[in-house]
C-alpha positions as CSV (number, residue, x, y, z in Angstrom):
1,X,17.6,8.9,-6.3
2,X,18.3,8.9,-3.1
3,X,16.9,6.2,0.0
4,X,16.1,3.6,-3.5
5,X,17.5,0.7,-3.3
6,X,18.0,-1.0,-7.0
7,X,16.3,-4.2,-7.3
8,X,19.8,-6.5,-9.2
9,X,19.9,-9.6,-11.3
10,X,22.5,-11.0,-8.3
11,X,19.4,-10.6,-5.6
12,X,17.0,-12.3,-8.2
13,X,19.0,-14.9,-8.8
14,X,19.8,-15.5,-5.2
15,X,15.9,-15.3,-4.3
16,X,14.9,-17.6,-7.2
17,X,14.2,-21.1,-6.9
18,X,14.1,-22.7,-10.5
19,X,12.7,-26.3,-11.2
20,X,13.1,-28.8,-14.0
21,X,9.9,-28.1,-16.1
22,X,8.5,-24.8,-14.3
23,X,9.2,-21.0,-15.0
24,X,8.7,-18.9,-12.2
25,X,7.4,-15.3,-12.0
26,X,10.2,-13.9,-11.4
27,X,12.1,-15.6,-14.5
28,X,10.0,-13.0,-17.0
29,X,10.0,-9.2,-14.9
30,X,11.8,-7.2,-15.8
31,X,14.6,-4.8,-14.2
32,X,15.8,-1.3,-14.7
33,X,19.5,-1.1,-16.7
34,X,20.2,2.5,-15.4
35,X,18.6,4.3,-12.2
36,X,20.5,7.4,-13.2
37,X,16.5,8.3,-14.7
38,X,13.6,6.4,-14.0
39,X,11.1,8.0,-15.8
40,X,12.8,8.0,-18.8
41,X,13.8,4.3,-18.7
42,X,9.9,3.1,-17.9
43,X,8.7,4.9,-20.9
44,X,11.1,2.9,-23.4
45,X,9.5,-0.2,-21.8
46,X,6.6,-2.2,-22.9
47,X,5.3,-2.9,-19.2
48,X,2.1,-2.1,-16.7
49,X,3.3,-2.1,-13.7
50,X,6.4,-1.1,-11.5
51,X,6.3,-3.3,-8.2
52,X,9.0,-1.8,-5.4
53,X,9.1,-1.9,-1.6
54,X,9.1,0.6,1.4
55,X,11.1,-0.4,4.3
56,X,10.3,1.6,7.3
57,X,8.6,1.6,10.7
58,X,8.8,5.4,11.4
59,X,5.3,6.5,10.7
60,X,3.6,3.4,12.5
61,X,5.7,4.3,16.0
62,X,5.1,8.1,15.4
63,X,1.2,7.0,15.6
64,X,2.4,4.8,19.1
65,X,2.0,1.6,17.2
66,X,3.9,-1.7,16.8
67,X,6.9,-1.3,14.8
68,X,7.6,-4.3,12.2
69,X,6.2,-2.6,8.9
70,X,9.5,-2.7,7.9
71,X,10.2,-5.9,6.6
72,X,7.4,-7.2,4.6
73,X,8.9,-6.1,1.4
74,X,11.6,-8.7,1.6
75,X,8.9,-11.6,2.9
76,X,6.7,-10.4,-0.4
77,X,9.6,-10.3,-2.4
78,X,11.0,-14.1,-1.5
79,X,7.1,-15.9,-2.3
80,X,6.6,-13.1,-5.2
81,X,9.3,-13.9,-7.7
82,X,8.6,-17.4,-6.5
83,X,5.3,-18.0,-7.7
84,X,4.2,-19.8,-11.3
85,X,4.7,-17.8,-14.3
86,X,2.1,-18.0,-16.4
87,X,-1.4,-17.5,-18.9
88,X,-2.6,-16.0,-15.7
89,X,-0.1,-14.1,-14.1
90,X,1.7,-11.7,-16.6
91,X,5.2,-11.2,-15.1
92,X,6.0,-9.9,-18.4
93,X,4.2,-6.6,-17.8
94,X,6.5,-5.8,-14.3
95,X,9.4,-4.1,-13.3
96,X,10.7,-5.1,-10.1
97,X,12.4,-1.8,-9.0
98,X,14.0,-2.2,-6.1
99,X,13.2,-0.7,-2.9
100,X,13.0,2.6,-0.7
101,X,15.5,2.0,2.5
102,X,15.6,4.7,5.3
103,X,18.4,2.7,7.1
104,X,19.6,6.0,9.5
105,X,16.0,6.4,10.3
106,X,15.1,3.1,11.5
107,X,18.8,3.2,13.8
108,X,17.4,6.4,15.0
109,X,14.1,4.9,16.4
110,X,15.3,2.2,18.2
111,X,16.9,4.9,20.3
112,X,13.5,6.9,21.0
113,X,10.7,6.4,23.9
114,X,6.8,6.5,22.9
115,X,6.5,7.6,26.0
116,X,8.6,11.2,25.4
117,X,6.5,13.9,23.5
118,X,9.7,15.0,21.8
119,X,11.0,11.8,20.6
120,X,7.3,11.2,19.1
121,X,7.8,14.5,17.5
122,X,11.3,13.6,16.1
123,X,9.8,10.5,14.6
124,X,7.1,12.5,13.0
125,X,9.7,15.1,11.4
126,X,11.5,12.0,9.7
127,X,8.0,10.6,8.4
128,X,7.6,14.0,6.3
129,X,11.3,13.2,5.1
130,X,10.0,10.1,4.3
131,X,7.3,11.1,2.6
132,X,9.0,13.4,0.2
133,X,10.6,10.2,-1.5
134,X,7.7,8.3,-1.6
135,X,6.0,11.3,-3.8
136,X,8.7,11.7,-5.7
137,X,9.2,8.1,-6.6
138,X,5.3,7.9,-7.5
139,X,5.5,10.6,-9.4
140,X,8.1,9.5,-11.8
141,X,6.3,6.0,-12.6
142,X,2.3,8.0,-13.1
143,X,4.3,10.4,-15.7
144,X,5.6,7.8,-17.3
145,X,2.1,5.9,-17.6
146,X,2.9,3.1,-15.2
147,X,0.8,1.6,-12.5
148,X,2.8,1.3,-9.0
149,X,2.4,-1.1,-7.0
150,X,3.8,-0.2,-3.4
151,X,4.7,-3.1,-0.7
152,X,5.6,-2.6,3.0
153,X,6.1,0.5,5.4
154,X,3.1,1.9,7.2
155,X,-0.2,3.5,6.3
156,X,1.8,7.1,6.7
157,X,2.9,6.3,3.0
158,X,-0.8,6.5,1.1
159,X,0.2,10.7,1.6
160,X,3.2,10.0,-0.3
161,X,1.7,8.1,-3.0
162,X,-1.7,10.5,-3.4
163,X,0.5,13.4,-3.3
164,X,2.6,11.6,-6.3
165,X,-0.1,10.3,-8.0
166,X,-2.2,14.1,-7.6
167,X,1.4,15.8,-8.9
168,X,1.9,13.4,-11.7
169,X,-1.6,13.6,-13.1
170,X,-2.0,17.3,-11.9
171,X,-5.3,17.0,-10.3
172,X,-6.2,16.0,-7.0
173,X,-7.0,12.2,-7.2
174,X,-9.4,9.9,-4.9
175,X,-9.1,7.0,-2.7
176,X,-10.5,3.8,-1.5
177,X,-9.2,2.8,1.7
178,X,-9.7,-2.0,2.9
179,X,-9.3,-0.9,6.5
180,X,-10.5,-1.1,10.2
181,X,-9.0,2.5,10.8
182,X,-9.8,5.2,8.6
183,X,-6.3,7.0,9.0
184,X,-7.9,10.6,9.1
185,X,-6.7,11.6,12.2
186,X,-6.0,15.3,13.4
187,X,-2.6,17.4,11.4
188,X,-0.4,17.0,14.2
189,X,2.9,15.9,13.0
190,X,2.9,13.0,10.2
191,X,2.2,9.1,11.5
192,X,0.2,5.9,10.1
193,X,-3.0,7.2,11.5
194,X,-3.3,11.0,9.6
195,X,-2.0,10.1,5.5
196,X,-5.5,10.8,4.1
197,X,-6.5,13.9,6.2
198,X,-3.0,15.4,5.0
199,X,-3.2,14.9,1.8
200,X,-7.0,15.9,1.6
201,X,-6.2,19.0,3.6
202,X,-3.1,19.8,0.9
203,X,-5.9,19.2,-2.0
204,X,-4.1,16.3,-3.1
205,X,-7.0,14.0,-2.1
206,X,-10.7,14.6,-2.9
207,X,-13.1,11.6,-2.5
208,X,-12.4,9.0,0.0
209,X,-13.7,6.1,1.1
210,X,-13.1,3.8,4.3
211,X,-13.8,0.3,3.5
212,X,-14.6,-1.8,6.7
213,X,-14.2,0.7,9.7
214,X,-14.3,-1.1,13.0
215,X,-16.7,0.9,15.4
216,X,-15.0,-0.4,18.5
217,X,-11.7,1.4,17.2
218,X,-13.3,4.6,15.6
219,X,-14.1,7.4,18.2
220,X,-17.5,9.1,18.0
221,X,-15.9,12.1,17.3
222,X,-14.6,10.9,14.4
223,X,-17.7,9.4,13.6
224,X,-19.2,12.7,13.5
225,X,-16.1,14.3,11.5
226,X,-16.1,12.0,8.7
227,X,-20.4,12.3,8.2
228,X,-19.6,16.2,8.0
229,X,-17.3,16.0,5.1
230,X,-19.4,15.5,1.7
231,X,-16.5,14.0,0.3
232,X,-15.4,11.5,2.4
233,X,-17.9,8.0,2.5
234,X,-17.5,4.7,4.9
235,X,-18.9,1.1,5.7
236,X,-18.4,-0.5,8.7
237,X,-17.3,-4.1,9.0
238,X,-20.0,-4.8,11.5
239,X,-22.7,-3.6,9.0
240,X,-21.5,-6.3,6.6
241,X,-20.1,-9.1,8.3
242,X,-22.1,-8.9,11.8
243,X,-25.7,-7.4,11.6
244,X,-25.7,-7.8,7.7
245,X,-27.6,-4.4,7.5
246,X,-25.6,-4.4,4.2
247,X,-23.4,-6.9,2.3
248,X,-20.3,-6.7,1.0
249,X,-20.7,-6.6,-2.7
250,X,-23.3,-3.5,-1.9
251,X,-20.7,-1.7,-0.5
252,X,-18.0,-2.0,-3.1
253,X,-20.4,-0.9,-5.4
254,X,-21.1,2.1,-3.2
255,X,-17.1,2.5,-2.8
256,X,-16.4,2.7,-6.6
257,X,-19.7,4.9,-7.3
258,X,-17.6,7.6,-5.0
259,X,-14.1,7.5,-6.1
260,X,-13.9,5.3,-10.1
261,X,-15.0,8.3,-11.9
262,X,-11.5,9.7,-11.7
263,X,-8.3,8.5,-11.0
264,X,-8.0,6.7,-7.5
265,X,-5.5,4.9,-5.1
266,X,-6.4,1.4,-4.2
267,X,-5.0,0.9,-0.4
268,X,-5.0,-1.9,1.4
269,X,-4.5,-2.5,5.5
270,X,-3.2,-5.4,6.3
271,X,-4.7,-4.3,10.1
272,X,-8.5,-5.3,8.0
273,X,-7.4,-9.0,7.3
274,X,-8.1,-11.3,10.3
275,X,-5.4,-13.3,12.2
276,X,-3.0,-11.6,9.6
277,X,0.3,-10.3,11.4
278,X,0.4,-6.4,11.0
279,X,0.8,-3.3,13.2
280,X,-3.1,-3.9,14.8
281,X,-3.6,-7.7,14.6
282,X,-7.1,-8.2,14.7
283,X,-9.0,-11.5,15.8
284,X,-11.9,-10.4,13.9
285,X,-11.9,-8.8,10.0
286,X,-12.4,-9.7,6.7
287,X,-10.9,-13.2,5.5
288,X,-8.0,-13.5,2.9
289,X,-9.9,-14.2,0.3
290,X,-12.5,-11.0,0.8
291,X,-9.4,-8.6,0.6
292,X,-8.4,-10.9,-2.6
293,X,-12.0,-10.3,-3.8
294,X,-11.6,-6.3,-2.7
295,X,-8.5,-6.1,-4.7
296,X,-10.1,-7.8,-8.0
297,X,-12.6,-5.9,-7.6
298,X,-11.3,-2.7,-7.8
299,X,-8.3,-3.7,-10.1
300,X,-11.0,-4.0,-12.8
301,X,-11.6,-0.5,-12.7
302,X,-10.3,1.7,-15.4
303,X,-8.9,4.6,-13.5
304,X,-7.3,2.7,-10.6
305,X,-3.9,4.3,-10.8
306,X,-1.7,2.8,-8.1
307,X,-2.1,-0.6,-5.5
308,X,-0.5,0.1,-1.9
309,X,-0.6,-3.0,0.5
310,X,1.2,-1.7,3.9
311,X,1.2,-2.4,7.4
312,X,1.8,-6.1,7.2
313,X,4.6,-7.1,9.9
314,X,5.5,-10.8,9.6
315,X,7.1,-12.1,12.2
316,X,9.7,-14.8,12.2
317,X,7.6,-17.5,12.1
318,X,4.8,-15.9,9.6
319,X,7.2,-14.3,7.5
320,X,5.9,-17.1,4.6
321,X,2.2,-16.9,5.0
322,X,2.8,-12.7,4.9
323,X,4.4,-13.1,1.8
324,X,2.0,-15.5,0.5
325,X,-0.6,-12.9,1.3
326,X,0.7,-10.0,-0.3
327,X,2.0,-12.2,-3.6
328,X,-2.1,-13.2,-4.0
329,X,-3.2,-9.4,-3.9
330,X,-0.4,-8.0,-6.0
331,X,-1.1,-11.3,-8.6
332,X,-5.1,-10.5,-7.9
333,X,-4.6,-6.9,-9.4
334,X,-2.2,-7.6,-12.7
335,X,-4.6,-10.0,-13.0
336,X,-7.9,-8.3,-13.0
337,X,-6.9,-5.4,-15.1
338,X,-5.1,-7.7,-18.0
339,X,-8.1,-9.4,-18.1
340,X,-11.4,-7.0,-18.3
């Protein structure tokens, strides 16, 4: 299909660092033989989960945010294949698919202003674009009774992957959202901050809830939006974590008493995790090993039907401690589900 990048036994190799004694993850996944039809090829295969990367920025600069989404597939990818293989971490049940690349996109943006209404809305046009892979990808690996598990890009691509999820399954699906933003912004051209209002608009979407929403970054208006709507639930982080009106166990319970009696998307911000690079860095949020705790949590449950980590943006110098991050919560997930 077009914008996928196979995932080949040259890049493994070159990625892989064996040792005397040791088998590493990505010793046992597996990887496609023939791309010319993916759905076909992951129903001859005896695995849970198809693991593949989106490498864009569009969506986050369309919402006038920090580009750099881009490239945490290839820091999660490096530590991924990396890590131990073993009792624990079941690299025998994933495919390593390769990734989505929107290479004319991203040389497009770095010629556009934030500060021009029509370059905003040229970057918005190419999100939808982008989109229409993403569902289509998603699509293919539900039908064939596979759980995706999609890295990188920004939060624009939870449309793609209810709206592939919702088409695969034919019925509208739910979703629980691990983030300070709750990304349900007004349908005014397609960015990081309006994924689940789309696809809840389209009927893709039907309950949601926002795990963690900071109240200094969510407007009172969309305070009072979000209370209207029946079907769409929230926490705040300062509830939890700062006046402890509730806790955090309490309100994952609440989370999965609205979505896990149907299929649901698992999302993750990385914007939620404190002092973790990403598009909205944020001094204050939940620690690594809450969102590790989030993601087990919810892995365990029966109709979970895709994991999406996005908006991570390593830099340079953090590229390892991103990819660290993202290994743990893709490893927390397998794990959870081959285990309950």
């Amino acid at each position: 299909m077009e914008h996928l990048k196979p995932f080949t036994n040259s890049e493994l190799n070159n990625i892989l660092n064996k040792r005397l004694k040791e088998t590493k993850f990505g010793e046992h996944i597996l990887l496609l033989p023939d791309f010319s039809n993916i759905y076909e090829q992951l129903l001859k295969l005896d695995v849970s989960y198809v693991i593949f990367g989106i490498k864009e920025d569009v969506g986050v600069f369309a919402n006038y945010g920090n580009t750099g989404t881009s490239k945490a597939w290839d820091a999660a990818i490096n530590i991924l294949l990396n890590v131990q293989s073993n009792a624990y971490t079941h690299a025998e049940k994933v495919v390593i698919l390769g990734h989505l690349e929107f290479d004319s996109y991203q040389e497009k943006l770095k010629k556009l202003d934030q500060n021009k209404k029509k370059d905003i809305q040229k970057a918005r046009k190419k999100v939808s674009k982008i989109d229409e892979s993403v569902a289509y990808l998603v699509s293919q690996i539900v039908s064939a009774g596979k759980i995706p598990i999609i890295i990188g890009g920004g939060h624009n691509n939870a449309y793609g992957n209810i709206k592939g999820t919702s088409l695969a399954l034919k019925k509208a699906i739910n979703a629980v959202n691990f983030d300070a933003h709750h990304d349900f912004r007004a349908e005014e051209g397609r960015h990081s901050g309006n994924g689940f209002s789309y696809a809840y608009a389209e009927g893709f979407l039907k309950n949601y809830f926002v795990f963690g929403l900071h109240e200094n970054y969510t407007s009172d208006t969309s305070f009072k939006t979000l209370k209207k709507l029946k079907k769409i639930q929230y926490s705040t982080f300062e509830s939890m974590m700062i006046r402890r009106d509730t806790n955090f166990d309490i309100e994952m319970e609440n989370a999965s008493n609205h979505v896990s009696d149907k299929p649901f998307g698992l999302e993750i911000d990385c914007d939620a995790i404190q002092n973790i690079p990403s598009s909205a860095m944020t001094p204050s949020g939940f620690s690594t090993n809450k969102a590790r705790a989030f993601v087990h949590y919810f892995g365990k449950q029966e109709q979970v039907s895709y994991l999406h980590i996005c908006e991570a943006d390593p830099t340079r110098e953090q590229s390892t401690q991103v990819g660290k991050l993202i290994s743990y919560l893709i490893t927390d997930f397998i794990r959870a589900r081959e285990t309950f």
